[in-house]
BAZA-615507 format. One line per 3 residues: their letters; for each residue x, y, z of N, C-alpha, C. Coordinates in pm, 1 decimal, m for minus. Layout:
// BAZA-615507
A	X Y Z X Y Z X Y Z ~ ...
END
This chain:
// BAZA-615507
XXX	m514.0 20863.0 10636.3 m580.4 20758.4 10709.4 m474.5 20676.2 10780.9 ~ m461.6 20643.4 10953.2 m380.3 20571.1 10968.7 m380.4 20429.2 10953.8 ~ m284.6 20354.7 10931.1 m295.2 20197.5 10924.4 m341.8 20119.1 11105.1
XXX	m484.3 20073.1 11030.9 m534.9 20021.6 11181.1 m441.5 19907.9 11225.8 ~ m319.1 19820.2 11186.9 m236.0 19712.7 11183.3 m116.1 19814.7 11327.6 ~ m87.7 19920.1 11310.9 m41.7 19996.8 11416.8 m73.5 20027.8 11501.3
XXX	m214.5 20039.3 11535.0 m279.6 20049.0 11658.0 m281.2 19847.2 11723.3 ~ m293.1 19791.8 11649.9 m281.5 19626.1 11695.1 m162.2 19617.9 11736.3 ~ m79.1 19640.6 11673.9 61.0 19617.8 11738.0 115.7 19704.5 11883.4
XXX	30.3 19791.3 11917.6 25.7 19929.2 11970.4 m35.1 19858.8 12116.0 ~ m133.4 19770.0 12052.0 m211.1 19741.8 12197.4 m128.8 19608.5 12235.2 ~ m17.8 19524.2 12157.8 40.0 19370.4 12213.7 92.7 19462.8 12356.9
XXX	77.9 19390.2 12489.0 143.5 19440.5 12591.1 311.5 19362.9 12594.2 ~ 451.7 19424.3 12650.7 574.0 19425.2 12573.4 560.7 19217.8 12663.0 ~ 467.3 19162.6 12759.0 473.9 19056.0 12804.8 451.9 18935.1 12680.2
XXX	381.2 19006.3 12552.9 375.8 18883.5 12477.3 476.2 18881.0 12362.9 ~ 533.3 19009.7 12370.3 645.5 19010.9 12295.0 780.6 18874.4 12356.7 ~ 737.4 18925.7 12500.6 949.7 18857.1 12562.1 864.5 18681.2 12494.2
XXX	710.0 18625.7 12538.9 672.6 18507.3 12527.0 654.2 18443.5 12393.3 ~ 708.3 18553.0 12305.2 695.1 18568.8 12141.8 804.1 18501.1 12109.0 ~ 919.1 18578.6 12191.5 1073.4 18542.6 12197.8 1119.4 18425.1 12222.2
XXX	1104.0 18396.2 12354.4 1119.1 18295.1 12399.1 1047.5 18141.0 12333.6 ~ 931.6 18187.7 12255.5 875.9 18059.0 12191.8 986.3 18039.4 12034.0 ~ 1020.7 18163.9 12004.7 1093.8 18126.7 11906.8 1223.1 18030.1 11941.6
XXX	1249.8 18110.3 12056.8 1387.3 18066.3 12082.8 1381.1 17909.6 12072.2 ~ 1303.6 17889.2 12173.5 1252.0 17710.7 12199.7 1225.5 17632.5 12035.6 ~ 1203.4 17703.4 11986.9 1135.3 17680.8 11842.0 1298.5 17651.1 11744.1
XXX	1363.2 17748.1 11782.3 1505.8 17685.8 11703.9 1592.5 17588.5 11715.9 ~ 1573.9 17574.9 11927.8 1683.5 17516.9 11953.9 1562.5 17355.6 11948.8 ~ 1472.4 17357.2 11951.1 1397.6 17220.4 11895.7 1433.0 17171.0 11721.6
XXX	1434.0 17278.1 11619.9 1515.8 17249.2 11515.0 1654.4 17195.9 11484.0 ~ 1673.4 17306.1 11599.5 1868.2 17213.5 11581.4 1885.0 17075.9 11669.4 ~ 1788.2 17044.6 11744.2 1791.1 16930.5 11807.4 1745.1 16832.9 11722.8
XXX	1634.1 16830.1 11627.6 1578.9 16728.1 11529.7 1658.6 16727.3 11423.4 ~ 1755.5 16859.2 11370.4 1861.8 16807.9 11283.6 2016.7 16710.3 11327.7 ~ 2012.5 16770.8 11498.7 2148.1 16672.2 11538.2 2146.5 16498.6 11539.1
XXX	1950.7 16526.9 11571.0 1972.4 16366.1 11565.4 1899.9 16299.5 11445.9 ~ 1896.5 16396.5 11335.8 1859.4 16365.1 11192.4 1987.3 16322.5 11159.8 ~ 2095.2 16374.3 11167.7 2272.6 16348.3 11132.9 2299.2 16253.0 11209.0
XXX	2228.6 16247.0 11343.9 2289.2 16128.7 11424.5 2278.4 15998.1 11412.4 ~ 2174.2 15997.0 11347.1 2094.2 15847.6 11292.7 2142.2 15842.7 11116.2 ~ 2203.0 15925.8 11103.4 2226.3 15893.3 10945.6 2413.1 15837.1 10946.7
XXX	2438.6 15858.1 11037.9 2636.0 15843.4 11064.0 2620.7 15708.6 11120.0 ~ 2498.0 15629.3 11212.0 2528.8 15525.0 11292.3 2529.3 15427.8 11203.0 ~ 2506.7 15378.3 11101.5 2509.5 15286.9 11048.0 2716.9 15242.7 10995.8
XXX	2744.4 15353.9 10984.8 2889.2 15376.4 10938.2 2970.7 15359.1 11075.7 ~ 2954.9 15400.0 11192.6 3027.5 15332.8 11318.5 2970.8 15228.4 11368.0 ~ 2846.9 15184.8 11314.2 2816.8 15024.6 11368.4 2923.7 14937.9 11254.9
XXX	2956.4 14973.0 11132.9 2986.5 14842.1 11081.7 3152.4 14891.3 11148.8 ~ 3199.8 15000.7 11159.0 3346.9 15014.2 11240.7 3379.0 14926.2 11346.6 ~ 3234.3 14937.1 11440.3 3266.4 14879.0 11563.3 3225.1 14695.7 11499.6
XXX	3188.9 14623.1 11428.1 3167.7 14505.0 11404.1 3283.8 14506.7 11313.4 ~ 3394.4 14547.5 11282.4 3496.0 14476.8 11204.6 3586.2 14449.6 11380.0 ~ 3618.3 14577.4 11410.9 3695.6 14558.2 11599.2 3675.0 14439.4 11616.3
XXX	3533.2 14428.7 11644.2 3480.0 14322.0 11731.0 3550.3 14158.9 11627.4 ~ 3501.5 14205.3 11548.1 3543.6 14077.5 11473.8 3744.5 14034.6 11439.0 ~ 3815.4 14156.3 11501.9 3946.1 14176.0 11504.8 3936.8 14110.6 11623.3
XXX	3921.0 14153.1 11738.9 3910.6 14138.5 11863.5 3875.5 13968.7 11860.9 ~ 3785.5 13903.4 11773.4 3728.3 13738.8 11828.4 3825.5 13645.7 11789.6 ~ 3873.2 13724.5 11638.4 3996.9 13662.2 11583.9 4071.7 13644.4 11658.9
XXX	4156.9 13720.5 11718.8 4247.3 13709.6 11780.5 4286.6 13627.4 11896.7 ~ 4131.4 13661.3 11995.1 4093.2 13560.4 12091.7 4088.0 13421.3 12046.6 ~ 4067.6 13390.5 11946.4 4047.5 13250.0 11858.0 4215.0 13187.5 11858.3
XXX	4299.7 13248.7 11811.3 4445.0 13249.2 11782.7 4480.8 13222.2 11929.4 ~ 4517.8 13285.1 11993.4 4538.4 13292.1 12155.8 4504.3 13153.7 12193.1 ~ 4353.6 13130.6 12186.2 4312.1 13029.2 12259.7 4410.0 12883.7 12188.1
XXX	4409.2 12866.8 12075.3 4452.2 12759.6 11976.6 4613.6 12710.7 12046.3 ~ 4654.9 12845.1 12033.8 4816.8 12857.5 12085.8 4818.1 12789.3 12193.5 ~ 4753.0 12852.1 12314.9 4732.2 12783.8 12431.9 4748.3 12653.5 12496.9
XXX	4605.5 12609.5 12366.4 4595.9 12490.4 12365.8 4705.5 12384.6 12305.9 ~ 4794.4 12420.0 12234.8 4903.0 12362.1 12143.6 5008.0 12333.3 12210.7 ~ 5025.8 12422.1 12335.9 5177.5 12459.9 12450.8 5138.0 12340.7 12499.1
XXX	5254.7 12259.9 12558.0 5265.9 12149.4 12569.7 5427.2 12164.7 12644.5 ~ 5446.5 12170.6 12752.0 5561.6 12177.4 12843.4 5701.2 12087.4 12801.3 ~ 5608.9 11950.0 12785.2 5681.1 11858.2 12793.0 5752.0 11856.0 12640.5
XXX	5699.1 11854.8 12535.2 5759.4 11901.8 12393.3 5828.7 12054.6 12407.7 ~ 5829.8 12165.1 12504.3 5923.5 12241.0 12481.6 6030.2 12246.2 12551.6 ~ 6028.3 12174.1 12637.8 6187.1 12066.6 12701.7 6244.5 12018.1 12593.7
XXX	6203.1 11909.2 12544.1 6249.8 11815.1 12457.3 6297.6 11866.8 12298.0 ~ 6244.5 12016.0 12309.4 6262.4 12130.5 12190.6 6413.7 12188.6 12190.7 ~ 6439.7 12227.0 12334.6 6522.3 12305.4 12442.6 6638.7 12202.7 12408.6
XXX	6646.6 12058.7 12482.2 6746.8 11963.8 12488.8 6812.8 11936.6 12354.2 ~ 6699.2 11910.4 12276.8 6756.5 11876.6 12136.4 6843.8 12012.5 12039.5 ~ 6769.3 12129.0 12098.8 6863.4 12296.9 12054.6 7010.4 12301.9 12122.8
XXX	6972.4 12266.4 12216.8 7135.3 12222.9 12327.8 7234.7 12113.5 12224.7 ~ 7154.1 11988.2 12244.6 7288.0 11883.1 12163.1 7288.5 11957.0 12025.4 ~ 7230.1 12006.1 11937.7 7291.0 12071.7 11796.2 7357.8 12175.1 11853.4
XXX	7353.6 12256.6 11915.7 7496.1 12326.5 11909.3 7591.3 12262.2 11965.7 ~ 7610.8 12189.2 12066.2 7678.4 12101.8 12108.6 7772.8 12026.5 11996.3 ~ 7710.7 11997.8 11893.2 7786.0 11910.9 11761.8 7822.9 12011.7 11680.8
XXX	7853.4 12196.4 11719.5 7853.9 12236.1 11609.6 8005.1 12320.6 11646.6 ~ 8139.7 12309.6 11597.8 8220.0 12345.2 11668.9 8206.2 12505.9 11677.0 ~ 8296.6 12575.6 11814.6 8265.0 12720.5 11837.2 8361.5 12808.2 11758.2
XXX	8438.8 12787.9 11654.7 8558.9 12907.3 11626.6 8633.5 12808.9 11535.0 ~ 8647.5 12889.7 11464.9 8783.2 12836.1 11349.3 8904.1 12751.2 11448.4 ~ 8964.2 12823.9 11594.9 9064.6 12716.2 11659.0 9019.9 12610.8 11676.0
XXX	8868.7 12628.9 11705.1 8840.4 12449.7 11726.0 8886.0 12388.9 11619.6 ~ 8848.3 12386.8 11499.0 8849.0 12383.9 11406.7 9047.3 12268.7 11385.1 ~ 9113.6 12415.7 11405.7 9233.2 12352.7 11359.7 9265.7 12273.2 11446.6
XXX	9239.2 12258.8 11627.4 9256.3 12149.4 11704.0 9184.0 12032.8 11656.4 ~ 9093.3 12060.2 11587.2 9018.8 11917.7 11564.1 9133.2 11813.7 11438.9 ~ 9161.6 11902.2 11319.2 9300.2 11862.0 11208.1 9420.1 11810.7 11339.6
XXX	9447.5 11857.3 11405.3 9581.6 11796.1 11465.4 9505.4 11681.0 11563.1 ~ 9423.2 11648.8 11628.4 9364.8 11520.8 11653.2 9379.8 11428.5 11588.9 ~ 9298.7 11497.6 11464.9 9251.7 11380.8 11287.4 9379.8 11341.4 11268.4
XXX	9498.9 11440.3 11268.2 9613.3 11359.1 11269.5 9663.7 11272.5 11354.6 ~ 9646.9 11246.4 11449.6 9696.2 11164.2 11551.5 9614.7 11053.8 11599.9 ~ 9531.9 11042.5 11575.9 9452.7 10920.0 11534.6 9418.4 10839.9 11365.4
XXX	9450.7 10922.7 11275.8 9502.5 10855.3 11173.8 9651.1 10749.3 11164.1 ~ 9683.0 10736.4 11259.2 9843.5 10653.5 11284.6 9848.4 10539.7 11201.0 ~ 9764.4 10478.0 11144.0 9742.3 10345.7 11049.3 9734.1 10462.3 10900.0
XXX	9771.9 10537.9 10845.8 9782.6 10592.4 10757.2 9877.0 10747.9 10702.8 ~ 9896.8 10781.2 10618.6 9995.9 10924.5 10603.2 9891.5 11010.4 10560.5 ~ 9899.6 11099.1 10672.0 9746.3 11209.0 10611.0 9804.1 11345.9 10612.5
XXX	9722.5 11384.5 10515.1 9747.7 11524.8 10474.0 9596.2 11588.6 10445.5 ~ 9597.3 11725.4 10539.2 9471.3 11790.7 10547.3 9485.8 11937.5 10474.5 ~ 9403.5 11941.7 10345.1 9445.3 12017.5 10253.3 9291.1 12158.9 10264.4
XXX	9315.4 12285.7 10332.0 9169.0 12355.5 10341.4 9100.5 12389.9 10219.5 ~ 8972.9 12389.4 10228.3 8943.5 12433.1 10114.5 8853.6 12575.5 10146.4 ~ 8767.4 12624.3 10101.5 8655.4 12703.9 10062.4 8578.9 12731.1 10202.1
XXX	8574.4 12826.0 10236.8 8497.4 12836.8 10395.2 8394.6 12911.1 10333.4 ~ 8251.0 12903.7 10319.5 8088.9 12892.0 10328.0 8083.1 12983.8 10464.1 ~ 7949.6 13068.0 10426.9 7918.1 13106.8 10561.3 7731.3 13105.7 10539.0
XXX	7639.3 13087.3 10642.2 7525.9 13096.2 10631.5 7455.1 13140.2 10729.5 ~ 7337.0 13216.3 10697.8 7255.6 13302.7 10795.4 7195.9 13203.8 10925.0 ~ 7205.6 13226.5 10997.7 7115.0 13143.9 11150.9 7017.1 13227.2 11196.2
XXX	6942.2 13140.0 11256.0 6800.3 13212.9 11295.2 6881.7 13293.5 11459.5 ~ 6904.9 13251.1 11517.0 6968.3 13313.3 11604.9 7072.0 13449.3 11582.9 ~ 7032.1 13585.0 11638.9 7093.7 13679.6 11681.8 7210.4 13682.7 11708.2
XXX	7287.6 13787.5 11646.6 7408.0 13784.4 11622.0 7511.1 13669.0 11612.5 ~ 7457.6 13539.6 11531.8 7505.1 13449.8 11506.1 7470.8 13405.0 11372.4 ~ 7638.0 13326.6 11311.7 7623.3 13273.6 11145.2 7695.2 13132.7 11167.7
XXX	7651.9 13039.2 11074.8 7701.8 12946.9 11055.4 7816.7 12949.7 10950.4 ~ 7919.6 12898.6 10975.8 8066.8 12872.1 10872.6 8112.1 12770.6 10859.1 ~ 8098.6 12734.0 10743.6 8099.7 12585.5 10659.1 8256.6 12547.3 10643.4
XXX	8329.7 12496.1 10684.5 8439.7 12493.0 10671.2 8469.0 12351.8 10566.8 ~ 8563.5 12386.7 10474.3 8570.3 12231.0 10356.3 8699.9 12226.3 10392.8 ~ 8709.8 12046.4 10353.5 8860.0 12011.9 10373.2 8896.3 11890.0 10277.5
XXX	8983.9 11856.7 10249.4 9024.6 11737.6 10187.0 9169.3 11681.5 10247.8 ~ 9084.2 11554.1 10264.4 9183.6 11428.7 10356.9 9243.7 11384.5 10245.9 ~ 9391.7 11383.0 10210.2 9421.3 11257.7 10134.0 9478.1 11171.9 10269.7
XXX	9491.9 10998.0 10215.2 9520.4 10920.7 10310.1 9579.6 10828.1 10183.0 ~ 9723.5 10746.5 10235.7 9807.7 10671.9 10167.7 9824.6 10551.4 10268.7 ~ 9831.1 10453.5 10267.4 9894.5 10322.4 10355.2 10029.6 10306.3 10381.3
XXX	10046.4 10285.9 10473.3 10191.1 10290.1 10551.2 10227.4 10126.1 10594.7 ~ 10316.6 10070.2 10524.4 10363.1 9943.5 10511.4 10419.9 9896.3 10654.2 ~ 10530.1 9937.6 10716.2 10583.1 9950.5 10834.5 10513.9 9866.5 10939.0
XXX	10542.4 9777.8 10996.5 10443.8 9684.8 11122.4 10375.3 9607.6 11094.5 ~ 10323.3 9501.3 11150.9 10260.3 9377.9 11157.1 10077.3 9413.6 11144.0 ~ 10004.4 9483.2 11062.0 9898.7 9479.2 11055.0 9765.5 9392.2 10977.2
XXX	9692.3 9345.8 11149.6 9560.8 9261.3 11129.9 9447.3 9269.6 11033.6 ~ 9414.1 9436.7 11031.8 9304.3 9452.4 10977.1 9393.9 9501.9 10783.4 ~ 9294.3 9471.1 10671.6 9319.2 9517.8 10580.5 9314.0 9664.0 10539.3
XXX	9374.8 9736.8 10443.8 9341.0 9890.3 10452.0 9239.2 9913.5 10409.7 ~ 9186.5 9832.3 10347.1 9045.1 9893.9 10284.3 8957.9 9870.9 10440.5 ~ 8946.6 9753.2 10535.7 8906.7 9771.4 10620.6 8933.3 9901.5 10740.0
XXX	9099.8 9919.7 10703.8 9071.4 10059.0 10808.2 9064.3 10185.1 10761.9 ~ 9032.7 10200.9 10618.5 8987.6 10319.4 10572.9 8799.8 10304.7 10582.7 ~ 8742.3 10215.8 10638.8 8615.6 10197.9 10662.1 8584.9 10203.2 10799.8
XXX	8689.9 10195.9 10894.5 8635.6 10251.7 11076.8 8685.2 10360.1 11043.3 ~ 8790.7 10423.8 10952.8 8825.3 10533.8 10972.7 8770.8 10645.7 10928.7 ~ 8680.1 10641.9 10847.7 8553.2 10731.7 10775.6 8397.3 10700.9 10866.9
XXX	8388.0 10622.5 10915.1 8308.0 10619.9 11011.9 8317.5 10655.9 11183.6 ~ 8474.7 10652.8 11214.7 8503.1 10747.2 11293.1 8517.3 10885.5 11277.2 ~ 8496.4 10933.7 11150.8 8504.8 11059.9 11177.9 8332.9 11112.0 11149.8
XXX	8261.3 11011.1 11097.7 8105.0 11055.1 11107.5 8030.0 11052.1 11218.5 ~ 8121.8 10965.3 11338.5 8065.4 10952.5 11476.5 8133.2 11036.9 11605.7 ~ 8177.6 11140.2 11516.4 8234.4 11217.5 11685.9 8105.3 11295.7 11708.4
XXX	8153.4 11350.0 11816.4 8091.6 11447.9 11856.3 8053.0 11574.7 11814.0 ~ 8149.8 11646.9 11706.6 8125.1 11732.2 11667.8 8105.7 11733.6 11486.2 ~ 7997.3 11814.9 11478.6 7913.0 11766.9 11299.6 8011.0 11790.5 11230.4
XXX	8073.8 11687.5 11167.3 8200.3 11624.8 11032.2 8104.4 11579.4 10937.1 ~ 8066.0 11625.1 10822.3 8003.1 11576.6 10701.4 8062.5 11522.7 10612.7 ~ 8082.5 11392.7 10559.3 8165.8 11333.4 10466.3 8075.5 11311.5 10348.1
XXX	8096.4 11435.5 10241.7 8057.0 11456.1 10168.0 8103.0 11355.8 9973.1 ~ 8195.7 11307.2 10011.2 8330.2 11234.4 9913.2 8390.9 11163.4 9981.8 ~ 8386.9 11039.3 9913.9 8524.1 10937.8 9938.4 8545.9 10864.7 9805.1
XXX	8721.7 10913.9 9783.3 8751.1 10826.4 9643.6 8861.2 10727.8 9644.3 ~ 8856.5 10590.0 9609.1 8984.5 10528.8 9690.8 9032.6 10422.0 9579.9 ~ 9175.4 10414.7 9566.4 9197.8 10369.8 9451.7 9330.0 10267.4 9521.9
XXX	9317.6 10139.6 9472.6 9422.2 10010.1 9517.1 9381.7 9916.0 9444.4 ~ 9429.7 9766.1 9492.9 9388.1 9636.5 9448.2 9302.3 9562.4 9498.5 ~ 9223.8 9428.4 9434.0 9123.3 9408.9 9506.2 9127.0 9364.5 9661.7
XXX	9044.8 9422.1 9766.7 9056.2 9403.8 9879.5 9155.5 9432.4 9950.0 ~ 9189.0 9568.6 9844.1 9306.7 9642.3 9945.4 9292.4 9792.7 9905.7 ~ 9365.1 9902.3 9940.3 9349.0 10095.6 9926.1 9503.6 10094.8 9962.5
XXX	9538.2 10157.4 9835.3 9635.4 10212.6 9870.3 9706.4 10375.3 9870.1 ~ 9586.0 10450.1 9845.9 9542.8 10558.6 9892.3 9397.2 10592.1 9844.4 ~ 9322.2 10698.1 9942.2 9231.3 10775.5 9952.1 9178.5 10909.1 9974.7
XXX	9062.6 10956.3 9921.8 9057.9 11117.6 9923.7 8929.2 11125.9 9984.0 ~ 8936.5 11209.2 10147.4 8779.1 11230.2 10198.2 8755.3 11365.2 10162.2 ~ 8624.3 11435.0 10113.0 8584.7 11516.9 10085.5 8504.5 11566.3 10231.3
XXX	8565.1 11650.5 10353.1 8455.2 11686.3 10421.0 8415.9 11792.1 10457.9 ~ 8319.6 11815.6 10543.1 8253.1 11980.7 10595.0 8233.8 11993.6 10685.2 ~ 8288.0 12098.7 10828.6 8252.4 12121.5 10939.8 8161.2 12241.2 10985.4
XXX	8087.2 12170.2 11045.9 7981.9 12315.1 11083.1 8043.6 12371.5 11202.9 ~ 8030.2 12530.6 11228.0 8047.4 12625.8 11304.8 8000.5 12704.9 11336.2 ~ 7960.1 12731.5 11441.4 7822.1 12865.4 11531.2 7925.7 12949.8 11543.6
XXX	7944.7 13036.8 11492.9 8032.9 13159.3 11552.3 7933.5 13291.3 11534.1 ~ 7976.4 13416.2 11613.1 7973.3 13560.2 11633.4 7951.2 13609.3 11501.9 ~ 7918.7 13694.5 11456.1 7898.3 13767.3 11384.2 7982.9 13920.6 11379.8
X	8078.6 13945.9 11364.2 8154.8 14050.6 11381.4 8101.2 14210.3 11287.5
END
């Protein structure tokens, strides 16, 4: 007996076969389209909160910027500038300065016998590029010199004379003063001081 299911298939003409095809086809690529944007809608929640941290990087920042902005002030970074100028200005450039400054100290000490004894040279980091600060120590002794007709007392000129050396121009730190005589007089003294120095960095 033949199977009547072969004669049915026998009579499809081959036109509803290709429209058989083609509906499948449509039929898959509609599946893979409802799964791309089944995945597509399941990932957006994970690049929305990506893109809201950015954004929130991004406002920050704009926030910062703006603040800064607002803070710049011309006239305070002149007056920033001038005042960076006179500190180095007070800060001597090189160890020769240094020893020209001792043979000065001597020659304006003339109201006394001085002896400049070095001590301990310090060095410290500066914010500035290829530059260190060097602490230079020294100790003044100073004795009174009898010789000539003098007005002022020594204890008085061991008092312009420690205050002349806190008022030059270049930063002298008088860290010590020890002074031993009779009353309302010195008949010797010991300055303890420190010179600052901007030098190179070798």
């Amino acid at each position: 007996m033949q199977n009547p299911l072969t004669k049915f298939q026998l009579a499809l003409p081959p036109e509803a076969f290709r429209d058989l095809k083609v509906r499948l086809l449509l039929l898959g690529i509609f599946g893979v389209s409802v799964g791309l944007v089944w995945w597509s809608v399941g990932r957006l929640p994970v690049w929305e909160k990506k893109l809201d941290t950015e954004n929130g990087k991004i406002a920050q920042m704009e926030v910062e910027i703006d603040q800064l902005e607002r803070r710049w002030n011309q006239q305070e970074a002149d007056q920033m500038t001038n005042r960076f100028k006179l500190s180095q200005e007070q800060l001597f450039a090189s160890q020769d300065e240094v020893l020209l400054w001792q043979v000065d100290l001597k020659r304006r000490a003339d109201q006394f016998a001085l002896t400049v004894n070095s001590g301990i040279t310090k060095t410290q980091d500066c914010p500035l590029p290829g530059k260190r600060f060097s602490i230079y120590s020294a100790a003044v002794d100073l004795r009174t010199t009898t010789p000539g007709i003098r007005t002022n007392s020594p204890y008085l000129r061991l008092l312009n004379f420690a205050q002349d050396l806190s008022s030059q121009k270049r930063r002298v730190d008088l860290t010590e003063v020890a002074a031993s005589g009779r009353s309302n007089s010195v008949s010797e003294a010991k300055l303890n001081l420190q010179l600052w120095s901007l030098e190179n960095v070798q």
